[in-house]
C-alpha positions as semicolon CSV with decimal commas, in nm:
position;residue;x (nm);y (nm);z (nm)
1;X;-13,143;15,539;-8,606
2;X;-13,293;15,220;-8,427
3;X;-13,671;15,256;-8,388
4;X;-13,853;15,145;-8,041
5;X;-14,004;14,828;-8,055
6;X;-14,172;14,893;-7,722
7;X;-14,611;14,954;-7,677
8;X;-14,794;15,084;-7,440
9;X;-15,050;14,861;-7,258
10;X;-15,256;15,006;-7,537
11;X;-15,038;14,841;-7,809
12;X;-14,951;15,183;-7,941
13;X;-14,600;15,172;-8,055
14;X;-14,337;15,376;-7,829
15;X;-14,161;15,686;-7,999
16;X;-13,916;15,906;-7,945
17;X;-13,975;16,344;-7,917
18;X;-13,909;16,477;-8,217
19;X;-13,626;16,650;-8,062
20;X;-13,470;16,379;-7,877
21;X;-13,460;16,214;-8,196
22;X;-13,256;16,550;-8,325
23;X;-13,047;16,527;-8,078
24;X;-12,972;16,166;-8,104
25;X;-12,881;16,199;-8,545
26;X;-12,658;16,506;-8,422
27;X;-12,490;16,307;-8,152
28;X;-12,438;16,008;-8,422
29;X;-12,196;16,218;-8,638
30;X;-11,940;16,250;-8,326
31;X;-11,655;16,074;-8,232
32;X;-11,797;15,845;-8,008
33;X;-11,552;15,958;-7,689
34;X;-11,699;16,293;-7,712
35;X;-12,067;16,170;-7,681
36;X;-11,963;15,936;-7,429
37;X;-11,822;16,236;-7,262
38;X;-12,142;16,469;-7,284
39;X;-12,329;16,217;-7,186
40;X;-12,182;16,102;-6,853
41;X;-12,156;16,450;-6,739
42;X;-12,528;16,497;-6,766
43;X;-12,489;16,762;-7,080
44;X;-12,731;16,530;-7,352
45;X;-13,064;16,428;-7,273
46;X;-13,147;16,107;-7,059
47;X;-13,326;15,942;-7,385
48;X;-12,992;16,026;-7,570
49;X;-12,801;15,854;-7,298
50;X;-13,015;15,534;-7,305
51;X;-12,940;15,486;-7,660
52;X;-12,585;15,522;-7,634
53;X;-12,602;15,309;-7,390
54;X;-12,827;15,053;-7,588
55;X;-12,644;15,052;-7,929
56;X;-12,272;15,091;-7,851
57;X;-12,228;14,836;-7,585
58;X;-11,827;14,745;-7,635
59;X;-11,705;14,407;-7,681
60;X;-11,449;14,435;-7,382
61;X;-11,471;14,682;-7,073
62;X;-11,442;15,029;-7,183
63;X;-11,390;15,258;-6,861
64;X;-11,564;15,558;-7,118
65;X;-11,880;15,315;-7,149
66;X;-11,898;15,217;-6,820
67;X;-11,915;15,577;-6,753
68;X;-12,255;15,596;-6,928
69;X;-12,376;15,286;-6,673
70;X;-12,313;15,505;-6,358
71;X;-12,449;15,812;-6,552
72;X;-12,779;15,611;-6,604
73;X;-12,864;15,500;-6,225
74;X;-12,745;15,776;-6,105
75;X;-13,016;15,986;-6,316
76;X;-13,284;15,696;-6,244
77;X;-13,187;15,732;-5,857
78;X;-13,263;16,120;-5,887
79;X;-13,581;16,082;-6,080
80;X;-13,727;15,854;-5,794
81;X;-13,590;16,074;-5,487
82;X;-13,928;16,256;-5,516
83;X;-14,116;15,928;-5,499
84;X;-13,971;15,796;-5,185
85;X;-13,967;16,080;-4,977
86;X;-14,093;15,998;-4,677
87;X;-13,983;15,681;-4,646
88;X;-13,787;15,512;-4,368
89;X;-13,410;15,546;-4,474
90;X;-13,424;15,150;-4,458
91;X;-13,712;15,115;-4,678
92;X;-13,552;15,401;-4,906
93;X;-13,261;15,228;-4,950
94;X;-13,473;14,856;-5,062
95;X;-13,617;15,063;-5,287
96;X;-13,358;15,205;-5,452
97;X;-13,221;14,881;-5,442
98;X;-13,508;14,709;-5,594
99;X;-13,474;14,909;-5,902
100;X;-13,147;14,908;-5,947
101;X;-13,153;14,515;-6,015
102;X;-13,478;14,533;-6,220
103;X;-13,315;14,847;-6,436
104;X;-12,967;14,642;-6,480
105;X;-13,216;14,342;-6,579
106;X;-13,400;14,482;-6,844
107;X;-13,069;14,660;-6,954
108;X;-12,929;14,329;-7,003
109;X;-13,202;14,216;-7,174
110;X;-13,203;14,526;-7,419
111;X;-13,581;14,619;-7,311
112;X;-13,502;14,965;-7,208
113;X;-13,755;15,079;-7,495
114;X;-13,947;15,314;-7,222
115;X;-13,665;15,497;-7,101
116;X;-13,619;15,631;-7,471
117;X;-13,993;15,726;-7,514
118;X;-13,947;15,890;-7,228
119;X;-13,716;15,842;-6,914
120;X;-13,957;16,027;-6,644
121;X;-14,170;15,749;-6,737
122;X;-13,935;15,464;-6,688
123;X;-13,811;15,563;-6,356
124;X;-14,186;15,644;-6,237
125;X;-14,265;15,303;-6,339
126;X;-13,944;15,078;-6,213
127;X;-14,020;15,342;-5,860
128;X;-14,378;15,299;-5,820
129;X;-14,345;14,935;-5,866
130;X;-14,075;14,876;-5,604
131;X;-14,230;15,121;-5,329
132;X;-14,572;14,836;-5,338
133;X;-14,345;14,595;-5,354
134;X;-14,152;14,725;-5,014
135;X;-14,489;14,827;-4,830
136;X;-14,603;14,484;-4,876
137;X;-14,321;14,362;-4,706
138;X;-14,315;14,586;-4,451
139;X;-14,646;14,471;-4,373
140;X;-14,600;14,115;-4,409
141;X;-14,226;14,070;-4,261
142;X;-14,191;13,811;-4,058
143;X;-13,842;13,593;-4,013
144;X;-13,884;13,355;-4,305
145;X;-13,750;13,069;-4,084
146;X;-14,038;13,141;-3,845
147;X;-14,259;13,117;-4,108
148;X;-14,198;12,767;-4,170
149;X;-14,286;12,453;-3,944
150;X;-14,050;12,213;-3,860
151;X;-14,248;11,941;-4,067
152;X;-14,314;12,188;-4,357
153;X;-14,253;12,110;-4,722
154;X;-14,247;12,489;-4,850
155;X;-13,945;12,671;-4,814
156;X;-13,897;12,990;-4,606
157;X;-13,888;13,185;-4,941
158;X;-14,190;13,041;-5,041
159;X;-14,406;13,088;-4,752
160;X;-14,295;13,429;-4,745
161;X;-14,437;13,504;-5,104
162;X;-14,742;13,294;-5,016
163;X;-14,812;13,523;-4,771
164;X;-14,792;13,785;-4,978
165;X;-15,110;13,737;-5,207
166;X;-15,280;13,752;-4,892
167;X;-15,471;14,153;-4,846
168;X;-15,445;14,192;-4,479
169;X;-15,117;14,017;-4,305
170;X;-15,129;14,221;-4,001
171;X;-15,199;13,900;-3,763
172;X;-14,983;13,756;-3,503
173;X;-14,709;13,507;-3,637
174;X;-14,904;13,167;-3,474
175;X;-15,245;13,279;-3,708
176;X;-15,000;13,364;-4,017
177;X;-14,853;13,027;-3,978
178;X;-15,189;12,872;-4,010
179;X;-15,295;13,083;-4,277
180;X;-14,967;13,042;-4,477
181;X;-15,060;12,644;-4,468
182;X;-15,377;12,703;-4,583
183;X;-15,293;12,886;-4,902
184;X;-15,004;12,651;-4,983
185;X;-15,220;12,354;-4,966
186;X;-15,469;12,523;-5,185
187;X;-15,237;12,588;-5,440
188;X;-15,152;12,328;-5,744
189;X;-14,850;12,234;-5,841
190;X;-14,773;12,432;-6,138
191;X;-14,953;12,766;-5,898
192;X;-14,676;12,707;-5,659
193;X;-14,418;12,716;-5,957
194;X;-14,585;12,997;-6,125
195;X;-14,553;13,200;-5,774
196;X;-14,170;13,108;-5,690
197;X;-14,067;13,224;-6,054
198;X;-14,225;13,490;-6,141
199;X;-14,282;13,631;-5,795
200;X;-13,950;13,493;-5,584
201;X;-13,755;13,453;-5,873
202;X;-13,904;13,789;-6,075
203;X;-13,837;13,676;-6,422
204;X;-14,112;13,756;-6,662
205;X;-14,409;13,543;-6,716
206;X;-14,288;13,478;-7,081
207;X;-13,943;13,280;-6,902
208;X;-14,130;13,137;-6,617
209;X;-14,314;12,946;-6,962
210;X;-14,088;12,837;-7,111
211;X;-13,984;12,683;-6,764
212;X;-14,323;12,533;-6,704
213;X;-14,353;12,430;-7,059
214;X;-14,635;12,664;-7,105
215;X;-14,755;13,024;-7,278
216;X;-14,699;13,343;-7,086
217;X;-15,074;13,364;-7,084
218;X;-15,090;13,029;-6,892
219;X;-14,842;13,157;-6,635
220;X;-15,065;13,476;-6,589
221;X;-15,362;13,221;-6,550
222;X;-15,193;13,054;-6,277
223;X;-15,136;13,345;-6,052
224;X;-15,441;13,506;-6,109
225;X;-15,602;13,144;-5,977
226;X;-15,369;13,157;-5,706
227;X;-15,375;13,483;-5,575
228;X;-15,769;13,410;-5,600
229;X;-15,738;13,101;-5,371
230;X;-15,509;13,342;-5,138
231;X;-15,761;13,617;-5,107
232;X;-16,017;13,352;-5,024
233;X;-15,854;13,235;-4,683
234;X;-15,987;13,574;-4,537
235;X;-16,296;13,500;-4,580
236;X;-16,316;13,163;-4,528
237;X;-16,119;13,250;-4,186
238;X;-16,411;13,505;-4,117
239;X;-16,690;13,257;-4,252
240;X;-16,547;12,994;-3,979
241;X;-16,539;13,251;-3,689
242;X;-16,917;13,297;-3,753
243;X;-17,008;12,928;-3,782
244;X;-16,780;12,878;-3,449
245;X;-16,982;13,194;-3,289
């Protein structure tokens, strides 16, 4: 059996239940039909699911495999109904959404480690995650092309995200114009690359590098210094008001 190269932010090691780990070394000695079958009709554990999943990907479509694909977001969908209840159907449904692509990313990128520690876990994370990332937008929405001067250098896209370092976007859309300026001028070069990668784009900080040229550590630099410079305009806004006053 594969072990999990996954750690927690700790740097402990992730690993399996002991009896998930049964579970999985009984389902191994199957034909590998039958524990697709089990599987995709919900009758093994999640964990046992996810490895399936991660170690006997087939090397052309296999309708029995892609069985275990729609088994898997359909369990990650029901383990984050709890967390979005509440929510406008709309915002429900961008959710969902939301991690859907980031689940099918790190499934192609075989980092699914978590969801075999423990899939509760996964889904709370990939959920939790995606219901900031939609409040922030609901706060902040504003049609991208308004966002944008005529004269403007910065895309739509990138304005948008901009305007998401900032805390408090509730403002009418002349003032977020203004303000959306302001942080984009403050930004460098490489900030403003940092932010449409990691944050338009949402690869990881470890592929934005090797885009930039640079460590995953320098990438997290550069958006800590820019949401910094973001955060400022608040105060600086405030600071001006008083001055004016």
């Amino acid at each position: 059996m594969k072990p999990l190269i996954g750690k927690d932010k700790d740097g402990r090691p992730y690993s399996r239940l002991r009896e998930v780990e049964e579970e999985i070394k009984a389902v191994l000695e199957w034909p590998l039909p039958q524990a697709f079958g089990l599987a995709a009709e919900g009758k093994l554990r999640p964990q046992t699911l996810v490895y399936l999943l991660r170690n006997f990907k087939p090397n052309r479509p296999e309708p029995q495999y892609d069985s275990l694909i729609v088994a898997f977001f359909s369990r990650l969908q029901r383990s984050g109904e709890p967390l979005v209840r509440g929510m406008s159907e709309l915002h429900r449904e961008r959710v969902h959404e939301a991690v859907k692509d980031k689940a099918l990313r790190l499934m192609q990128l075989g980092r699914l480690d978590i969801f075999e520690m423990s899939f509760k876990t996964g889904a709370e994370r990939l959920y939790l995650t995606a219901i900031a990332a939609v409040r922030l937008r609901a706060r902040t929405e504003i049609s991208r092309e308004d966002l944008v001067e005529a004269d403007s250098e910065a895309t739509g896209e990138e304005t948008a995200d901009a305007l998401g370092f900032v805390a408090d976007s509730s403002m009418p859309l002349a003032e977020a114009r203004v303000e959306l300026k302001e942080v984009w001028d403050r930004l460098t070069e490489k900030e403003r690359q940092a932010v449409f990668y990691v944050l338009q784009l949402d690869i990881t900080e470890k592929e934005a590098g090797a885009k930039l040229g640079c460590s995953d550590r320098n990438i997290r630099y550069l958006l800590k210094s820019a949401q910094k410079k973001a955060l400022a305009i608040p105060n600086l806004r405030a600071r001006r008001a008083r001055e004016r006053a």
